[in-house]
N, C-alpha and C positions, 0 to 999 in steps of 0.2 A: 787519715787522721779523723777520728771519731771527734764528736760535739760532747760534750758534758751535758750528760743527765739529773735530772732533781727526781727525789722522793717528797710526799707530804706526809708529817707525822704529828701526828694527834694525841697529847697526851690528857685531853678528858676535863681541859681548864675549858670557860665559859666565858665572855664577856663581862665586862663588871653591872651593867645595867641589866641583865637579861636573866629572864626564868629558868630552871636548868630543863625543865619541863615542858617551853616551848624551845629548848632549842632542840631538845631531844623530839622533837616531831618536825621542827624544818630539817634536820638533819635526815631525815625516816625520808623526808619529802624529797628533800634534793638528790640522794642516793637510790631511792626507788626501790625501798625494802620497810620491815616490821620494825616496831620499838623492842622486842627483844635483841635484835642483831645491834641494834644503834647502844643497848645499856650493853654490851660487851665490851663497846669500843670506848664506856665512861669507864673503865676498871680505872685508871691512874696511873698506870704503864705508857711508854709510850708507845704507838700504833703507829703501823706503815698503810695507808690511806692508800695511796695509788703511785706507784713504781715508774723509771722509767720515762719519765718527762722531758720534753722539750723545755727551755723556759720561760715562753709564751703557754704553753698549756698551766706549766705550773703556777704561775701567778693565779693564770682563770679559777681553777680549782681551789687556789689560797683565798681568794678574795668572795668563791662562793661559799664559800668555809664561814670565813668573817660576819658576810651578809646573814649568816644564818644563826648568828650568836655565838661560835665556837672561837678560838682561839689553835690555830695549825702552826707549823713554821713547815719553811721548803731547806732541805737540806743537799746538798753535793750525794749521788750517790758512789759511791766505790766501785772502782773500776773492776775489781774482781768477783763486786758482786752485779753487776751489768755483766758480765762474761757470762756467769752462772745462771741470769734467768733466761739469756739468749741459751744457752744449752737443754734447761729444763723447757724452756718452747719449742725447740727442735726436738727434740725428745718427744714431747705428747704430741706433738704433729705426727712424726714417724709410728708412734705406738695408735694414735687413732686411723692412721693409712691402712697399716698392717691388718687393724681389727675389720674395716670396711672389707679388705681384701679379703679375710679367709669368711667374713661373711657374705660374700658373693659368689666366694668356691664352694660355700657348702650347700647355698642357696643352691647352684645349678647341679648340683647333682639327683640325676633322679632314677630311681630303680631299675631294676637289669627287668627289661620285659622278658628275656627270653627262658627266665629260670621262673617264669608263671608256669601253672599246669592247667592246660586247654586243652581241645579237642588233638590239636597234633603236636603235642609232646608223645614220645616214645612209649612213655610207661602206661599211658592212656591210649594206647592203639595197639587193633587186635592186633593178634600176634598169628 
């Protein structure tokens, strides 16, 4: 029996006290990215922030949300969509294994010495 996961989504509201200008730079701050990525996520739509939570994690995330001037809710995520990101994680795990793999088999391969022309290959000795 699995736990119930939260999502945090962001739809681009503010605090009522706060500049939209600085929260868009603690937001830049606390996320650890540029102000172009932070005004994609002001469009007005709502935004899926961070997937996938416990909820102790999700509160933390909410409340650093709040502390920064934005306005997040944590919602229930859907169990078939928790199914689906576990799969697309197994998925890019398996496809980044694969890629390590056929890049270490092509890594080790190295040239046929014996198809060199030196002094005792056949067609280079008298006859």
């Amino acid at each position: 029996m699995s736990s119930q996961t939260y999502q945090i989504v962001f739809s681009g509201e503010i605090a009522k006290d706060c500049d939209i200008d600085i929260v868009k730079r603690n937001l830049a701050a606390l996320f650890k990215t540029d102000l172009p990525a932070i005004n994609r996520i002001f469009c007005g739509q709502p935004m899926v922030i961070k997937r996938n939570l416990d909820p102790e994690h999700a509160l933390m995330y909410l409340s650093a949300i709040t502390q920064a001037g934005a306005v997040a809710r944590m919602e229930f995520m859907p169990m078939a969509q928790q199914a689906s990101v576990a799969i697309e994680h197994r998925n890019a795990v398996r496809r980044l294994t694969t890629q390590r793999r056929q890049r270490l088999r092509d890594e080790s391969f190295v040239p046929d010495r014996r198809e060199r022309l030196d002094r005792r290959h056949p067609v280079d000795s008298p006859k």
